[in-house]
N, C-alpha and C positions, 0 to 999 in steps of 0.2 A: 504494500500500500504506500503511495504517494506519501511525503511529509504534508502535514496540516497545522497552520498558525491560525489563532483565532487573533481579532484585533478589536480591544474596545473601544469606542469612541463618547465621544462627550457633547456631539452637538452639532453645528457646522461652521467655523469664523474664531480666528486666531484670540480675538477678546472676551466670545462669549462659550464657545463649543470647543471643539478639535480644531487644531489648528491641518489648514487643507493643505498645505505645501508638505507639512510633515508626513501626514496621509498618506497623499499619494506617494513621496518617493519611497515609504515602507510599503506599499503594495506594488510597486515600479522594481522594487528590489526583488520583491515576493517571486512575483511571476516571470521575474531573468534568472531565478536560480531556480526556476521549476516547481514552487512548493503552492500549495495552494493555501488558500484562504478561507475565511470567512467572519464578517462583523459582526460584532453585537451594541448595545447600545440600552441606556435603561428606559426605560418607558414610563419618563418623567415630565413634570412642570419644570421649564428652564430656569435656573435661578433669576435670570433678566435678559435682557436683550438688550444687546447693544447697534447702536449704527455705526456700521462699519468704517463709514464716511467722516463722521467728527468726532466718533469712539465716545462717543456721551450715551446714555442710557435713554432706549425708547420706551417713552412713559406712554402705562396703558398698553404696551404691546405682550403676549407668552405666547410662547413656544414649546413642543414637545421634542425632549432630546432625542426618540426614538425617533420623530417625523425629522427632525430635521438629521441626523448623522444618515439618514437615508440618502439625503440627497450627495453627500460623499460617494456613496456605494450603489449609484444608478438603482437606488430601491432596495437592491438586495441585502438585506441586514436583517437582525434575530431580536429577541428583549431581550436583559442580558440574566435572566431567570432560566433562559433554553440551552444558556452557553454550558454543556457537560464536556470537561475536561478531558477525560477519558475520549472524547472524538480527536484530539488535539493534540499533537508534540510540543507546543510551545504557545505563549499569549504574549504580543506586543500592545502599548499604550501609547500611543501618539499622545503629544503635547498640544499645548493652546492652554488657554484658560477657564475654557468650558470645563477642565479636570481639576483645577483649584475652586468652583463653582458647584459643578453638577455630582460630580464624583465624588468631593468632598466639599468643606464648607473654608479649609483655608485660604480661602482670600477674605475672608471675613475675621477669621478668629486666630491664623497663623497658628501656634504649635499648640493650640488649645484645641484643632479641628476634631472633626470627627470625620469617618469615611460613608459613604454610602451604605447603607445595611446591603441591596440587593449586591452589590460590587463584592462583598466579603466571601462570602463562599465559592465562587467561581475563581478568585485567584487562590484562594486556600487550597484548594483542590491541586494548582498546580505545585504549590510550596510542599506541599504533603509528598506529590509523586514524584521529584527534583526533575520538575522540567522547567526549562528554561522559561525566563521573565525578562521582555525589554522594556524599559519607560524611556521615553525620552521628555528633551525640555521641562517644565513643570511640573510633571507628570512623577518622578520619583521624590517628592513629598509623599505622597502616597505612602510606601515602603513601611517606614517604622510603625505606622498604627495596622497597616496595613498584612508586613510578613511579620515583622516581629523588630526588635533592636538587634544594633551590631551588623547592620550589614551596609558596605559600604557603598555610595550611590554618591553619580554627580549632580550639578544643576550649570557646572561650569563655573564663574567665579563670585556670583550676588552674594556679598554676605550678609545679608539679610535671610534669605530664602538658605541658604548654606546654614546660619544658624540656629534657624528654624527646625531644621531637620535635626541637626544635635542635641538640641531641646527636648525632639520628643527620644531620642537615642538612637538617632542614624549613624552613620560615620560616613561624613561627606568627606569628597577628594576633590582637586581640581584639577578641573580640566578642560581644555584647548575644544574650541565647536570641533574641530576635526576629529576628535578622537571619543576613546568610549572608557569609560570603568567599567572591569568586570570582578563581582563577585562569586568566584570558584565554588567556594564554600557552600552559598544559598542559590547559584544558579542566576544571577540578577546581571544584567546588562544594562549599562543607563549611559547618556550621551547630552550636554548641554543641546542641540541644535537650537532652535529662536529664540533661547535662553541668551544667548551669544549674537546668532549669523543676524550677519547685515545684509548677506547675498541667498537664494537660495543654491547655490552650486558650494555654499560654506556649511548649508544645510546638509547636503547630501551627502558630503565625506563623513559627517558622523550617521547619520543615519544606516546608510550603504554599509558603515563597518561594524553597527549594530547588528542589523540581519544576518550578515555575514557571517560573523560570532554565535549568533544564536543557531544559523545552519548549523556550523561546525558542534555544537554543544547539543541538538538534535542528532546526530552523527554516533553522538559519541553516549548518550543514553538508550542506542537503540543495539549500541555493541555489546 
């Protein structure tokens, strides 16, 4: 059988959801190394919406995360209540802000957040059976409430958001958009990309060596 990633998403728009650059070059990567895919998404009220135009808050507008990360995935996408682990060798996390929002609540509360209830057992699943985990950009805040402490993850260089994660007992590392942390130990793979990139092609060298890594660690739980 084929390799299979599953990919969660958060919405659709670098401010309010998934961020869509990061998306698509982890599905760009997905399908040049052969592996398939498939998205999930929570089947939520969006924390808010923002306009992407003047990045201010559309008042009076909601959103549903599950309708909108559709439009990422030309429709095709799950709740993320359907996503069983067990179909799956590996689950990537694209970044945006939709996953400090929708997924969790730190952009509100910083190391005080909470995680998604329906988010927690679908990646537990994958921490239980050591298959590989990528988050990229904002996305590994997540991590310590999320697998546990002590495992180390980047965001790139914010210390802010770098402290934050220490707080709750991550072990952040820095790191260059181009490149990735990998934690051996817990199977975790994490990469600044729009944490950092100014360009998307400064995107893609982390992301691309994210997948890459997670191939290779695919690979190597299936020997």
């Amino acid at each position: 059988m084929g390799k299979q990633v599953a990919v969660i998403l958060a919405g659709c728009g670098a401010y309010d959801g998934s961020e869509i650059y990061e998306t698509t070059l982890t599905l760009l990567r997905l399908d040049q190394l052969g592996i398939g895919y498939r998205a999930f998404a929570p089947d939520i009220e969006a924390h808010h919406v923002i306009d992407h135009r003047t990045q201010d808050v559309a008042e009076g507008e909601t959103r549903n995360v599950l309708t909108e990360s559709a439009r990422l995935m030309r429709g095709d996408i799950w709740p993320i209540d359907e996503l069983d682990a067990d179909a799956f060798d590996a689950v990537i996390v694209p970044g945006g802000f939709g996953v400090a929002k929708n997924l969790c609540d730190f952009a509100e509360k910083g190391d005080a957040m909470e995680v998604l209830e329906s988010l927690k057992p679908a990646l537990a699943a994958f921490k239980e059976d050591a298959k590989p985990i990528g988050l990229m950009c904002i996305a590994p805040v997540l991590v310590p409430k999320l697998l546990g402490d002590g495992i180390a993850v980047t965001i790139g260089r914010d210390p802010g958001v770098s402290g934050a994660i220490s707080a709750m007992g991550g072990l952040h590392r820095g790191c260059d958009v181009d490149d990735i942390v990998v934690d051996l130990e817990h199977r975790v793979v994490t990469t600044p990309a729009y944490m950092q990139a100014k360009r998307i092609s400064e995107a893609a060298s982390g992301i691309f060596k994210l997948v890459e890594r997670i191939d290779e660690m695919i690979d190597q739980t299936r020997d």
